[in-house]
C-alpha positions as CSV (number, residue, x, y, z in Angstrom):
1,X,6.0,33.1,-24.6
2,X,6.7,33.0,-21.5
3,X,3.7,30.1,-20.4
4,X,5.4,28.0,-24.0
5,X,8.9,28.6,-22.4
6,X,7.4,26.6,-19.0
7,X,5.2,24.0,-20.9
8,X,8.8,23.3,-22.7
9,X,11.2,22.9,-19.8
10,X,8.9,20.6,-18.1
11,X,8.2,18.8,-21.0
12,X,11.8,17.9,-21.4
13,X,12.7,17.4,-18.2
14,X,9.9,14.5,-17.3
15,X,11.9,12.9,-20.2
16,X,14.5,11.6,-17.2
17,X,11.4,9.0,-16.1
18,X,12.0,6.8,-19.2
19,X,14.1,4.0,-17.7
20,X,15.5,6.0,-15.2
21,X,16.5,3.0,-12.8
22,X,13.1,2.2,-11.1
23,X,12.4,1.0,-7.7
24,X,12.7,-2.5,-6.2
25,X,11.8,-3.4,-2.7
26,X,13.3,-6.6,-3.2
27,X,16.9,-6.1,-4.6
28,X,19.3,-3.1,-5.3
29,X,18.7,-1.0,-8.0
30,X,15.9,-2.3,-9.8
31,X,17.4,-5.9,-10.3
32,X,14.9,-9.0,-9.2
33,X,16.9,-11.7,-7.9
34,X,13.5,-13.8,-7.8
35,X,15.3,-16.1,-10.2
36,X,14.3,-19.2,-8.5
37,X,12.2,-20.6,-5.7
38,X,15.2,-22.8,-4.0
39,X,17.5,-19.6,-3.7
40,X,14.9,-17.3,-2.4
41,X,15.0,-19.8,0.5
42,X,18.4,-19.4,0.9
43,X,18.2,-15.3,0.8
44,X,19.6,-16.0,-2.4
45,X,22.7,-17.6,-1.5
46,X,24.3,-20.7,-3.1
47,X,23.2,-20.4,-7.1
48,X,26.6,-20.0,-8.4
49,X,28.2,-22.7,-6.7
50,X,25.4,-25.3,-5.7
51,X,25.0,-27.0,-9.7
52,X,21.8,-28.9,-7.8
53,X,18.9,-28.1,-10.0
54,X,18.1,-26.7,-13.4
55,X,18.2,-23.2,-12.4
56,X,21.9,-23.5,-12.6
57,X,21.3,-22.4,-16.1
58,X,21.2,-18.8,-15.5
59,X,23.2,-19.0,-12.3
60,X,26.3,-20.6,-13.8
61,X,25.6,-22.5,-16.5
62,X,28.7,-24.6,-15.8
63,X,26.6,-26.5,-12.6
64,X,24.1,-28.1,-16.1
65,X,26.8,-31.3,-16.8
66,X,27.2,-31.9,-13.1
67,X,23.6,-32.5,-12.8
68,X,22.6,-36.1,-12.0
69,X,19.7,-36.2,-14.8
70,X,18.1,-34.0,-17.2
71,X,15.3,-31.5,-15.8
72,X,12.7,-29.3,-15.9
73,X,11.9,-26.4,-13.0
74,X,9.2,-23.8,-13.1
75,X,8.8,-21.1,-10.6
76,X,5.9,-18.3,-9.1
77,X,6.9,-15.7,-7.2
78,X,4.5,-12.9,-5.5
79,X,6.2,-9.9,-4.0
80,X,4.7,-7.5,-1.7
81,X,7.0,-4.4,-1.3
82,X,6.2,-1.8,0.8
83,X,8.1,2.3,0.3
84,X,5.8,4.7,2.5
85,X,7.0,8.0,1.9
86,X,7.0,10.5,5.0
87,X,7.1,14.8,4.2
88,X,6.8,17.2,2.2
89,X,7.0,18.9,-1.8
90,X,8.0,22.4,-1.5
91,X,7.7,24.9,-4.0
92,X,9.1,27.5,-2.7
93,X,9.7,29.3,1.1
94,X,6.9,27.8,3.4
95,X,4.9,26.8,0.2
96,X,4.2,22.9,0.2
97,X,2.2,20.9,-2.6
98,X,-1.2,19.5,-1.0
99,X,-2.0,16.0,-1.2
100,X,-1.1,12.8,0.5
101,X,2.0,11.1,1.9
102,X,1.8,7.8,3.3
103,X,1.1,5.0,0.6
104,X,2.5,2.1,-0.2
105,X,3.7,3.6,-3.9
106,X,5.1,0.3,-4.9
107,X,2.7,-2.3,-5.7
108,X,2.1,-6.4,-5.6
109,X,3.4,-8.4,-8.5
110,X,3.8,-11.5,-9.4
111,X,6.5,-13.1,-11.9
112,X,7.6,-16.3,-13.1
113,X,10.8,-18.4,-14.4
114,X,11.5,-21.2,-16.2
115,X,14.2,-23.3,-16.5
116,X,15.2,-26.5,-19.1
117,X,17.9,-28.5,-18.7
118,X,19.3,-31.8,-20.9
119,X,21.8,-34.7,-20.1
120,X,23.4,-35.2,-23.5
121,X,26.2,-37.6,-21.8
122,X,28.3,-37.4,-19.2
123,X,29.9,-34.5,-20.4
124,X,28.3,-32.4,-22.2
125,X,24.4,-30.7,-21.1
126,X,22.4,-27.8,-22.9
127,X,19.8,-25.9,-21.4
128,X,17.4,-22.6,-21.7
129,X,16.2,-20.6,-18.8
130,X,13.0,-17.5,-19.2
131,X,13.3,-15.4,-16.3
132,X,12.8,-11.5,-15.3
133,X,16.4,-10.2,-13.8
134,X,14.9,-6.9,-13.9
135,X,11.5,-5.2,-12.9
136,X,9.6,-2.9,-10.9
137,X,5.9,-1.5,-10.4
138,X,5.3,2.2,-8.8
139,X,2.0,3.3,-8.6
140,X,1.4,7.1,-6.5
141,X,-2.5,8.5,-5.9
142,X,-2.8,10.7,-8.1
143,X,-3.2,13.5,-5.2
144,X,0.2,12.5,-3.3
145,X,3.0,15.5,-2.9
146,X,5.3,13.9,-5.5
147,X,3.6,13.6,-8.3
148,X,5.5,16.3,-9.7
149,X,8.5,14.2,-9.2
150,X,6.7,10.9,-10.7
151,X,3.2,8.8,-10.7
152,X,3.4,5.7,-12.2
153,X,6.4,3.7,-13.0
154,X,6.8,0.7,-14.3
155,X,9.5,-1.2,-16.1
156,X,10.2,-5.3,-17.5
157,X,13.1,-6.9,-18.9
158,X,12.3,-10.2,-20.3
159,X,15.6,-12.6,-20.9
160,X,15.8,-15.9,-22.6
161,X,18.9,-17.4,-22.4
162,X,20.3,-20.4,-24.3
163,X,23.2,-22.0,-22.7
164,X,25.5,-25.3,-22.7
165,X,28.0,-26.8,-20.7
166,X,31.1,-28.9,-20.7
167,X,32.4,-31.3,-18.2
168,X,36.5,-32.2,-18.6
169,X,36.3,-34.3,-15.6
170,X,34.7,-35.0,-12.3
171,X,36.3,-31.7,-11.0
172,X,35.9,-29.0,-13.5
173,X,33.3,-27.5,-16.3
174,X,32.5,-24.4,-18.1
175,X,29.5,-23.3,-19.6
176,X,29.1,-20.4,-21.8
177,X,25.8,-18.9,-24.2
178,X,23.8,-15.9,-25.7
179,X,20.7,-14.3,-23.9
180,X,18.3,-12.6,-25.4
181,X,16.6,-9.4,-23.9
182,X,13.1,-7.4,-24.3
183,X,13.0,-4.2,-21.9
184,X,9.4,-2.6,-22.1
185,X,8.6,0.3,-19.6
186,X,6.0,2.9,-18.7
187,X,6.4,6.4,-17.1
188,X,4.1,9.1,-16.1
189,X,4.2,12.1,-13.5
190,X,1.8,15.3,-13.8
191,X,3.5,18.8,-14.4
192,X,3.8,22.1,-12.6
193,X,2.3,24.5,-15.2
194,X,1.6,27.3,-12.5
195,X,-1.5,29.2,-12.2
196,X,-2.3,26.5,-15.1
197,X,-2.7,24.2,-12.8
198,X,-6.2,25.9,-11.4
199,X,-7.8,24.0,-14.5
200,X,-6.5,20.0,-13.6
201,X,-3.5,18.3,-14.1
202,X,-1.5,17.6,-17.3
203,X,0.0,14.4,-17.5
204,X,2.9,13.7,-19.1
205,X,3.3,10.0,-20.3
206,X,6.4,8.2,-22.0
207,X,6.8,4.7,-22.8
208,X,9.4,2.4,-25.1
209,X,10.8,-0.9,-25.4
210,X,13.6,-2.4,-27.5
211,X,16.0,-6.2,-27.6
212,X,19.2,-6.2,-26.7
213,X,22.1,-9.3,-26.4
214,X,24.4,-10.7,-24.8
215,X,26.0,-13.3,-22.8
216,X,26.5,-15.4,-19.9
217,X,29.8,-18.0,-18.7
218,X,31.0,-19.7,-15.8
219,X,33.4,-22.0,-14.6
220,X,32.3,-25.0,-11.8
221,X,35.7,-27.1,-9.5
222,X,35.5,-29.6,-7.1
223,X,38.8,-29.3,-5.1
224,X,37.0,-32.5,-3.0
225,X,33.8,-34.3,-3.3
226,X,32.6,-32.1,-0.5
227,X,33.4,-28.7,-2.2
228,X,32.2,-27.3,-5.2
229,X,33.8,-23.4,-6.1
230,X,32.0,-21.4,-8.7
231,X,32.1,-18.3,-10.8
232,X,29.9,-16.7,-13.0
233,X,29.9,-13.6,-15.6
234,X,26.6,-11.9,-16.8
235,X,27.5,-9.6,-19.8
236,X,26.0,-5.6,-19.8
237,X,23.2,-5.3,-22.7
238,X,22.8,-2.2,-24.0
239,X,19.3,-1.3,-25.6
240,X,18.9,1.1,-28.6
241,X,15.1,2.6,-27.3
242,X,12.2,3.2,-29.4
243,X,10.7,6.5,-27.0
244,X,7.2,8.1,-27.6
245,X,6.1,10.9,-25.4
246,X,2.9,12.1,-25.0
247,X,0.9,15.2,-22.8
248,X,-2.9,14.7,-21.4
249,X,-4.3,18.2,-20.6
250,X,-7.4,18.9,-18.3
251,X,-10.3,19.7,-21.1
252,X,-9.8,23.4,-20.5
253,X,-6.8,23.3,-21.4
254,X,-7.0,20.9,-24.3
255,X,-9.7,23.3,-25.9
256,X,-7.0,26.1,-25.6
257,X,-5.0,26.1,-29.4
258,X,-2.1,27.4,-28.2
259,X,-1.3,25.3,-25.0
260,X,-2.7,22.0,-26.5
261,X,-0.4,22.7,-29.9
262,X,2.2,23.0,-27.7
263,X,1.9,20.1,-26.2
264,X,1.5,18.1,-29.0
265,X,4.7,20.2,-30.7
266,X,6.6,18.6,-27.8
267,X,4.7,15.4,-27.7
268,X,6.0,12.2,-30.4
269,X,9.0,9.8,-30.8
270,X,12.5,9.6,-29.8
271,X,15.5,7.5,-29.4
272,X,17.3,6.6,-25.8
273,X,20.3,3.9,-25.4
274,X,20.4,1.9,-21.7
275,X,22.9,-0.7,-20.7
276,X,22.0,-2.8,-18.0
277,X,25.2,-4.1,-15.8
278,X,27.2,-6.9,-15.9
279,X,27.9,-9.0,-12.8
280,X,30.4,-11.0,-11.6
281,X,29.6,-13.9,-8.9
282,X,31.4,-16.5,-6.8
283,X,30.7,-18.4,-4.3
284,X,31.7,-21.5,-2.2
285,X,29.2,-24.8,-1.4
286,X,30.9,-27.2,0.9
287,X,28.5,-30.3,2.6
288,X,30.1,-30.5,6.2
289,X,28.1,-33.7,7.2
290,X,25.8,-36.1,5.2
291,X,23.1,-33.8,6.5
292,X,24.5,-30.5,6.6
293,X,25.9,-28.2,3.6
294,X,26.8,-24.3,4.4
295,X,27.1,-22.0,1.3
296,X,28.7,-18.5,0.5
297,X,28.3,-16.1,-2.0
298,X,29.1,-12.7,-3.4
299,X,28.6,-10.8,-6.1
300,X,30.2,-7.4,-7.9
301,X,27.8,-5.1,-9.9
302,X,28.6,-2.7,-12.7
303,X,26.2,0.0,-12.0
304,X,28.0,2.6,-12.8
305,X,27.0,2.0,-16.1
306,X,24.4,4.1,-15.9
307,X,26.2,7.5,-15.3
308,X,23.2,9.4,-18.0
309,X,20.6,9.0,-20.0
310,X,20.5,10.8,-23.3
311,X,16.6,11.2,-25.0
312,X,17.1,12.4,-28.4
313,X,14.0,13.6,-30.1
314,X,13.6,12.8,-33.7
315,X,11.7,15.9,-34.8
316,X,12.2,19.4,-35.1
317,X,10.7,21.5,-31.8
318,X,11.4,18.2,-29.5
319,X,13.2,18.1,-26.3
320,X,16.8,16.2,-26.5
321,X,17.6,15.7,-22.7
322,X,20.4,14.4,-20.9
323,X,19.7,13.1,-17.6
324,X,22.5,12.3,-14.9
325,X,21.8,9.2,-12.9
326,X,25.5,8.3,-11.3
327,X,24.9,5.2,-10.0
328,X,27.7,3.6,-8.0
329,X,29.2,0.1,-8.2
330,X,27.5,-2.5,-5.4
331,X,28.6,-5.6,-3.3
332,X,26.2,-8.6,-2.4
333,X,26.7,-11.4,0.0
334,X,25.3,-13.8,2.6
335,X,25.4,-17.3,4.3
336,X,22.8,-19.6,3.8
337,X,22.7,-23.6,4.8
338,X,20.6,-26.7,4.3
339,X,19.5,-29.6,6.7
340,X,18.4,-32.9,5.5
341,X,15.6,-33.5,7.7
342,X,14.8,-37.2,6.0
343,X,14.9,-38.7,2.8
344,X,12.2,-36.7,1.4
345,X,12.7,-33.2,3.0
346,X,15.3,-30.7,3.5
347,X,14.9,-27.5,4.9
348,X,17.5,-24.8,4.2
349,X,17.8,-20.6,5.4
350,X,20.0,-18.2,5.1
351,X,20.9,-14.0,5.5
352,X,22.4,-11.6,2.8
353,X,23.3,-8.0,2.3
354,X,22.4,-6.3,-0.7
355,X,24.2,-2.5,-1.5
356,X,22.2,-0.2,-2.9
357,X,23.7,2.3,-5.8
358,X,21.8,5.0,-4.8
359,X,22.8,7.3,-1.9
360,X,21.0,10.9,-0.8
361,X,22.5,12.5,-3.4
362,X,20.8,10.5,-6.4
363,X,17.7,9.3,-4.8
364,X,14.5,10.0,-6.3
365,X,10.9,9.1,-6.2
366,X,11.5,6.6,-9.0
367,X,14.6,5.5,-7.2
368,X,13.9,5.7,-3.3
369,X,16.5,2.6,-3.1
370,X,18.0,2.1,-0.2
371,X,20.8,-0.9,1.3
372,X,19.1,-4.0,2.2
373,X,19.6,-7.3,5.0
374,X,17.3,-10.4,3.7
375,X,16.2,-13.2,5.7
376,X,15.0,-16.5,4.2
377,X,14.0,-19.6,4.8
378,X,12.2,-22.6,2.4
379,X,11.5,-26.4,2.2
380,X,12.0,-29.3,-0.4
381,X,9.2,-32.1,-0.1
382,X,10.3,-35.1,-2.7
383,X,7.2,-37.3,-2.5
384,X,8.2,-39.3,-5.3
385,X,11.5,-40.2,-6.4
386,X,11.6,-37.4,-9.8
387,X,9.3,-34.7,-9.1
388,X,10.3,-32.2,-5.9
389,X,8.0,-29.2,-4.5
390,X,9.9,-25.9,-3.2
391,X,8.1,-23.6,-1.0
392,X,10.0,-20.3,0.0
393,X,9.4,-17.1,2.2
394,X,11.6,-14.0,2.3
395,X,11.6,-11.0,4.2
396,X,13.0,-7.6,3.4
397,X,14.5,-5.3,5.9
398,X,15.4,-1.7,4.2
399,X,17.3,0.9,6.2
400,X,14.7,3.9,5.8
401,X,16.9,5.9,3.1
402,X,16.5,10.3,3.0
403,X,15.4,12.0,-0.1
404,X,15.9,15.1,-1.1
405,X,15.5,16.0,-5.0
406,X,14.4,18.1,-7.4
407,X,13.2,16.4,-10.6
408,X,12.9,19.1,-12.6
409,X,13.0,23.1,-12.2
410,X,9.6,22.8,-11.6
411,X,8.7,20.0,-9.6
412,X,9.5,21.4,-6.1
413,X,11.9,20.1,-3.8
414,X,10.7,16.8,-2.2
415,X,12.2,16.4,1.6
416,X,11.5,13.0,3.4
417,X,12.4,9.4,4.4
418,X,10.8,6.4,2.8
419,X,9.9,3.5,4.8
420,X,11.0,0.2,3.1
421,X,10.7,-3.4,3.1
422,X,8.9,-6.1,1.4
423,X,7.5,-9.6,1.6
424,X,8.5,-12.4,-1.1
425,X,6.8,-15.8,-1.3
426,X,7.4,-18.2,-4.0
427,X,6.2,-22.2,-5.2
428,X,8.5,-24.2,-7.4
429,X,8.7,-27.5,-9.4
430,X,11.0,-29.6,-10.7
431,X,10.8,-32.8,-12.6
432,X,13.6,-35.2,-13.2
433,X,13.7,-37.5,-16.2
């Protein structure tokens, strides 16, 4: 009774890795703003108010009937983030789980974007964008001190967004439409089962996916023809999750009845709701010769949406968890400029702070996140009149964030610092017609 009562608690406790907000080396929470190659360039400054390419579309989808022509932009990105973790698991007084520390845990990936944009007339412009606001990729050895806490993690959300706009005049549009979202995600991390633990690790795995809606609008003025003003809403959507859970015992313990029907008693199929934020973002463009333009932006998050998450099983001797994550609400902003260096190249940089939501008392190994200062830089080469090239670097600075966190009764107490930062490169294209 008492080894069931174990196998139990920890089984319902690694139910808090399912979309619990994964790490990102390369923007807070687990957001991506690798949305587009010209605004990694500009450490992601300038989207909401510059209206100068077809990324606009997801930006502020007001900027699509101030474009000059209709468009097409497709984007790569490769990230290489870094969180080495530094000290110890501890099980108890002076008792520390064996294994290594160091690591990378979060691994290369590469994403991509699209964007679509057409001129009806002067006024009015529709346009679709494909992109990946949010994303991460955690992989731990299999022998490092957390993996109590968490092994692999690994979560997508793929939007498609459909949008149009409306010019009233040579100063002011709006631009309003639906997106579409898929969120698909992966979690694993082994379990303490005690002296059970002599015969190999169990693994506990979880994984589900679901659609969700919603919505995007902005507004675009021109107080002069040197200033353009912009602000843009992303809506929260909420995802209904399709969860299935499932334990891997060592052999041993797999030819055991008792433990393996256990395990499979508590393995199977659930149901888990997530909202992802809404945002609000402004921002200011303003072209202070006929070769320099400086830009600001900011942005509000609503992460405080995700105060718990709530797995409910949906049969009988299954674990219905609920998991508090109390994220906080976070602030984003930076300067970034262009310099037309000749007709066909133009050369733009620029520095922005990005808040984290997590702080030492919600950090975990899934969520070592931590505040963040980015430094871009990128170039436009036009070498014919409707097709320009965009190449873009960014580098991540994090502020080493403590952990100190129990994921389960179980797991051990895991004390330490992580060592952040990460390295974003990214090739765009975008043809005029």
């Amino acid at each position: 009774m008492k080894k069931k009562i174990t196998l139990m608690a920890c089984s319902a406790l690694v139910t808090q890795t399912l979309f619990s907000p994964g790490h990102q080396a390369v923007a807070s929470g687990f957001a991506l703003r690798e949305t587009d190659t010209i605004s990694l360039g500009s450490a992601y400054v300038g989207s909401v108010s510059r209206a100068g390419d077809a990324s606009t579309v997801l930006m502020n989808p007001a900027g699509m009937s101030f474009l000059d022509a209709s468009e097409l932009q497709g984007n790569v990105f490769y990230a290489g983030p870094v969180a080495r973790f530094s000290g110890q698991n501890y099980l108890g007084p002076g008792v520390t789980t064996p294994g290594v520390q160091g690591n990378r845990g979060i691994t290369d990936a590469a994403t991509a974007a699209s964007y679509g944009v057409l001129k009806i007339d002067p006024h009015w412009a529709i346009g679709y964008g494909f992109y990946t606001p949010y994303g991460q990729r955690a992989n731990y050895p299999s022998n490092w001190v957390g993996r109590y806490q968490s092994l692999v993690s690994s979560i997508t959300d793929y939007e498609l967004g459909a949008m149009a706009s409306y010019r009233f005049n040579k100063r002011f549009s709006i631009g309003v439409g639906p997106r579409m979202g898929f969120l698909t995600g992966r979690f694993t991390r082994d379990l303490n089962l005690g002296a059970l633990n002599a015969f190999g690790p169990t693994t506990a795995d979880m994984a589900g996916n679901a659609f969700g809606f919603g919505y995007d609008a902005g507004i675009l003025y021109k107080p002069d023809d040197a200033t353009q003003i912009g602000i843009n809403y992303q809506s929260r959507i909420s995802y209904d999750l399709s969860t299935r859970t499932k334990f891997s015992p060592p052999p041993l313990l797999a030819a055991n009845p008792l433990v393996n029907g256990m395990l499979i008693a508590q393995s199977g199929h659930g149901a888990m709701q997530v909202t992802l934020p809404d945002s609000v973002s402004f921002g200011v463009t303003r072209a202070i010769s006929p070769r320099w333009t400086v830009m600001l932006q900011g942005e509000w998050t609503h992460w405080s949406l995700l105060h718990s998450l709530n797995n409910i099983s949906d049969h009988a001797g299954g674990a219905d968890t609920s998991i508090a994550v109390n994220w906080r609400n976070t602030w984003f902003g930076g300067i970034g400029a262009t310099y037309r260096a000749s007709k066909a190249v133009l050369v733009r940089g620029g520095f922005s702070y990005d808040q984290s939501p997590t702080t030492i008392r919600n950090r975990n190994t899934i969520t070592p996140d931590t505040n963040r200062f980015t430094l871009g830089a990128g170039v436009d080469y036009t070498p014919i009149r409707r097709v320009t090239l965009t190449l873009s670097y960014a580098h991540i600075f994090g502020t080493n964030p403590r952990i100190n966190d129990a994921a389960s009764a179980t797991s051990g107490q895991l004390v330490g610092s992580y060592n952040d930062y990460g390295n974003v490169v990214a090739f765009g294209v975008r043809t005029r017609f």
